[in-house]
N, C-alpha and C positions, 0 to 999 in steps of 0.2 A: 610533667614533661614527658614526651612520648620516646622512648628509650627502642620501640621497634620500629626495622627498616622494612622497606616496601623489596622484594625482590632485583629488582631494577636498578634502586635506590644502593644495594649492597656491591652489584656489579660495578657499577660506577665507584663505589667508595673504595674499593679493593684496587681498581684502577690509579686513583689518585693517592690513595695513603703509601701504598708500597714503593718509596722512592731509593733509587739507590743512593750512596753517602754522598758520592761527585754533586748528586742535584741538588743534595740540602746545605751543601755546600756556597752554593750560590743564592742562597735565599730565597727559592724560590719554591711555590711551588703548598702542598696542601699539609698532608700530615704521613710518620711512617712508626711502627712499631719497634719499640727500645729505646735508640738513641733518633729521638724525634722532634725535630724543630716545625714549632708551631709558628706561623706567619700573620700577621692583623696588617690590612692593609687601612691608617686610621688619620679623617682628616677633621680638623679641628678647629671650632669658631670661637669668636668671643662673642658676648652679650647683644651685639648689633649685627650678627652674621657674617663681621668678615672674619676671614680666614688667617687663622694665628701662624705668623712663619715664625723662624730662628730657635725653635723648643730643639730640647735634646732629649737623650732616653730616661737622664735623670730626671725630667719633668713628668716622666708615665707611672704610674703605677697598673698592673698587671694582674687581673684574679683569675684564675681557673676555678669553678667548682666552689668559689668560697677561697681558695687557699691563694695568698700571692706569689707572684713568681718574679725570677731576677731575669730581668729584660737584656738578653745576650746577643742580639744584633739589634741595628739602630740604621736606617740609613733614610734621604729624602730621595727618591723615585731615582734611582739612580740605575734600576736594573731593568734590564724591556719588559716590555706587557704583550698578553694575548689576549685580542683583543674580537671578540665576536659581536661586527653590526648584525642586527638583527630590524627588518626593515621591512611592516608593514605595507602591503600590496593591496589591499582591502579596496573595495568597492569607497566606504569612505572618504580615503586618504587621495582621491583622484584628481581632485580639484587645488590642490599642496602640492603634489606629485614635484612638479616641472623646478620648484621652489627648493623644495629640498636633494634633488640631485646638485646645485650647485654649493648648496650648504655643507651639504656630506663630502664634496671634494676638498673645501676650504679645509675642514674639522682634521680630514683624514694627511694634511698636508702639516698641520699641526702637531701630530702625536710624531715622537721621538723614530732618528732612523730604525734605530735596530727593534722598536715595535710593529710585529705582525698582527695583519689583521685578515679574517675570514667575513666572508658576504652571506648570509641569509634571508630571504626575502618568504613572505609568509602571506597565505588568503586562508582559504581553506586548506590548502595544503602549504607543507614546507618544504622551501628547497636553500640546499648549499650549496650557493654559486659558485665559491671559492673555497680552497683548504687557506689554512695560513700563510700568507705570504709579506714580504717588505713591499713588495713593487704595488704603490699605491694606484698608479694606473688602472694595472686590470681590476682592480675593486671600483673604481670611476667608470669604467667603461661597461661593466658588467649592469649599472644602474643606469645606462642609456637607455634601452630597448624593451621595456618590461610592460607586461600586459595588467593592468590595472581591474578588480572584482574578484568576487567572491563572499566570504564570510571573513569573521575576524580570527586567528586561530592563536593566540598566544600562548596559549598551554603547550600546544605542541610545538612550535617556534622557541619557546624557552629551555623547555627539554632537550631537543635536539643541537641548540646552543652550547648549552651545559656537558652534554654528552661526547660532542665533538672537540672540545676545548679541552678536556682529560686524555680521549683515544691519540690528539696530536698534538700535543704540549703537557704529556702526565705531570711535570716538574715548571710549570711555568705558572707568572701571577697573572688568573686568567678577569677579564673584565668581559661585562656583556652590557651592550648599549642598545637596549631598546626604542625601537623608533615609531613609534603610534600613537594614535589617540584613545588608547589603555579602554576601549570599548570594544570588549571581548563579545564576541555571539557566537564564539564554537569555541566547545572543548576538545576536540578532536581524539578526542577515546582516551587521554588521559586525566586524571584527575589533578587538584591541586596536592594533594599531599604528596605523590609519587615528584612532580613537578618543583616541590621546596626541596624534596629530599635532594635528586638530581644537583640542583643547583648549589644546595649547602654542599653536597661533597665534591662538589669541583672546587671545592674554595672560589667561587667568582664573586667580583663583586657586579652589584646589577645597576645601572643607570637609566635613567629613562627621560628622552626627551618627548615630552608629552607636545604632538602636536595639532592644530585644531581639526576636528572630524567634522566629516558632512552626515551627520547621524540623523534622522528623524525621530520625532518624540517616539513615535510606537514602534521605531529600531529598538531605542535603548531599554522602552517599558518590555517588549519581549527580551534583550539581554539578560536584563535584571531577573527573570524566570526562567533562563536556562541552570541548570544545576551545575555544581562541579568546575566552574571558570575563576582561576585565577586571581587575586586578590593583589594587583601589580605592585600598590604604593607599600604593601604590607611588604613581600617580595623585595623591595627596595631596600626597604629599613631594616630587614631583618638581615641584608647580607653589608648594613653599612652604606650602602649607597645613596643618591639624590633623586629628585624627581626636578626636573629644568622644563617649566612650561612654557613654550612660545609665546603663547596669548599674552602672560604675564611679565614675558623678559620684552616683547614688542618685537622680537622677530626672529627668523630661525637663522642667522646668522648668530645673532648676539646669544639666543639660548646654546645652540650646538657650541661655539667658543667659549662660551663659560661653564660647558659641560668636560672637555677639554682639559680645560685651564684646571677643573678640580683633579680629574683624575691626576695630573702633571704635577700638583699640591702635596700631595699624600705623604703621610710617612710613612715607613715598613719597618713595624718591631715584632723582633723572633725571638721565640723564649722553649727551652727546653722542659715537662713540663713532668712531675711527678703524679703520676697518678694513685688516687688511692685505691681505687678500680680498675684494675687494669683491664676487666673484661667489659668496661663500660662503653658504647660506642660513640653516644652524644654527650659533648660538653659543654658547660656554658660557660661564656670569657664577658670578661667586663676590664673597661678601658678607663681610667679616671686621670687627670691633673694630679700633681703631689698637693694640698691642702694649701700651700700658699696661695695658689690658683681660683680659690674659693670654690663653690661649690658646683658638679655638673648639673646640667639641665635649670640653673640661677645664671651661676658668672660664665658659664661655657656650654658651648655641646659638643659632643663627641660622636662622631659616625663612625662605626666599625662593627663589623661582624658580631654576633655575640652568643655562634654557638658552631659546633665542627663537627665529621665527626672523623673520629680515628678507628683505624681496620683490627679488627681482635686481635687478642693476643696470640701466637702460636705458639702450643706443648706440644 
C-alpha cells in the first residue's frame, strides 16, 4: 500500500481533513485530526443486484486497518450532497450531445432541494461553468450553447472536480458524476496517481454514466498507447461508486434515473476511529453485513470506499 502523497495530492488533503467541530457535527464531510469522524457513504445489494433498504447501523460491521470500530452516526441520505457533473465535450460525444442535455435536466430535477451542484464540461481542456449552486436552471442553461471537439481529457476533468469540491464545500458529502464514454486520449499533464490521490481526499464518491462514443477503431487503438490515462472503472470502485451504462440500461433517461436513484439509496455511517498510527496518512476501511447476512461478495455486495486519507498529526 503506497503510504506517500503526491504534492498536490497533500494540499488538497490538508484542505479537507482539517474541519472544524460545527462541520463534523453534521456529518458531513472527509476526515480531521483528534476528535475525528470518519464518513462511508455505502450502498448495498443482495445476491440479484437489488438494492437492500430498511438495515440499520446494527446490521454494519466497521474495520479500519484490521481493528473494528463502533459505528456512531447512522442515517439514510438525509443530509445534502455536492454534487460535481462533470460532462464530456469530446469530439465523440457529438452525435449524443442533443440527447443528453435533456436527460441531465430530468436527473438534475431529481436530486434533493437542498443538493448543490457545480457544471464542468471537458475536451481538451477543462472548464467550470458553475460554482455550486441549488438553482438547477443555470446548470440546464449553461448545457445549452456548448461547442462540441477536441480530445478526451479525464484526468484533468477529474482533478479539477475533485479540487473544487474541497476549495467550496471543505465539510460537505462531495459526489462526482461523470458523464462520458470513459475513452480517454489525453492525459492533460497530470497523471493517474496524483488524479486517485486528489479524488480519495476529497472524500467523493465517483459515478459514471458511461455513454455510447463515436470512437473509431484506430482512435481507441492510439488511446490505449497514450500513457499515464486514467483507469475510470478502477476510479469508481475504489471511491465505492457505479458505473451506469446507457447502451446497457437502453437509454440515457433510464441510466442517468437509476444513477440518481442510487445515489438518493445510500446510507451514511460515521465512526470515530482510534488509530494506532497516528502519523499514518492512508487507511484502509472495510464495510461488511453482521454474519447473519451471509457472506459479502456470495449473499451481498457492498460499495463504499475502502481507503481515506487523514492530515498528520500536529506536535
Amino acid at each position: 500500500m503506497r503510504r506517500i502523497l503526491t504534492a498536490s495530492a497533500l494540499a488538497v488533503c490538508a484542505g479537507a481533513a482539517l474541519l472544524p467541530a460545527a462541520a463534523q457535527k453534521q456529518g458531513e464531510g472527509q476526515i480531521t485530526v483528534g476528535v475525528q469522524l470518519v464518513l462511508l457513504e455505502v450502498t448495498v445489494k443482495d445476491k440479484s443486484g437489488k438494492v437492500m433498504d430498511g438495515l440499520d447501523k446494527n446490521d454494519f460491521i466497521v474495520r479500519e486497518d484490521g481493528a473494528e470500530q463502533r459505528v456512531a452516526t447512522f442515517s439514510r441520505d438525509e443530509l445534502p450532497l455536492d454534487v460535481a457533473l462533470v460532462v464530456d465535450t469530446s469530439a465523440s460525444i457529438r452525435p449524443f450531445f442533443s440527447q443528453l442535455q435533456g436527460a441531465t435536466a430530468s436527473a438534475l430535477r431529481a436530486l434533493k432541494p437542498d443538493d448543490s451542484v457545480s457544471l464542468f464540461t471537458f475536451s481538451s481542456q477543462v472548464e467550470q461553468r458553475t460554482a455550486l449552486t441549488k438553482d438547477r436552471k443555470a446548470i440546464a442553461s449553461q448545457l445549452e450553447d456548448l461547442t462540441m471537439g477536441g480530445s478526451t481529457n479525464i484526468n484533468g476533468a477529474m482533478a479539477e472536480a475533485a479540487t473544487a469540491l474541497v476549495r467550496e464545500s471543505p465539510d460537505g458529502r462531495h459526489v462526482i458524476i461523470l458523464v462520458s464514454d470513459n475513452v480517454a486520449t489525453d492525459n492533460g499533464g497530470i497523471g493517474p496517481i496524483d488524479v486517485t490521490d486528489r479524488v480519495v481526499a476529497s472524500g467523493a464518491t465517483v459515478y459514471s454514466l458511461k455513454v455510447p462514443g463515436e470512437n473509431p477503431l484506430s482512435d481507441r487503438v492510439i488511446a490505449k498507447t497514450i500513457k499515464g490515462l486514467i483507469n475510470v472503472p478502477k476510479l469508481v470502485d475504489l471511491t465505492g461508486g457505479e458505473v451506469f451504462d446507457v447502451e446497457k440500461m437502453g437509454s440515457l433517461d433510464a441510466a442517468f434515473g437509476a444513477l440518481i436513484q442510487r445515489i438518493k439509496t445510500r446510507y451514511t455511517l460515521g465512526y470515530y476511529p482510534g488509530h494506532a498510527n497516528a502519523n499514518q496518512l492512508l487507511h484502509k476501511v472495510d464495510v461488511q453485513l453482521a454474519a447473519s447476512f451471509g457472506k459479502r461478495g456470495q449473499n451481498y455486495e457492498i460499495l463504499s470506499r475502502s481507503q481515506y486519507f487523514a492530515a498528520p498529526s500536529a506536535h
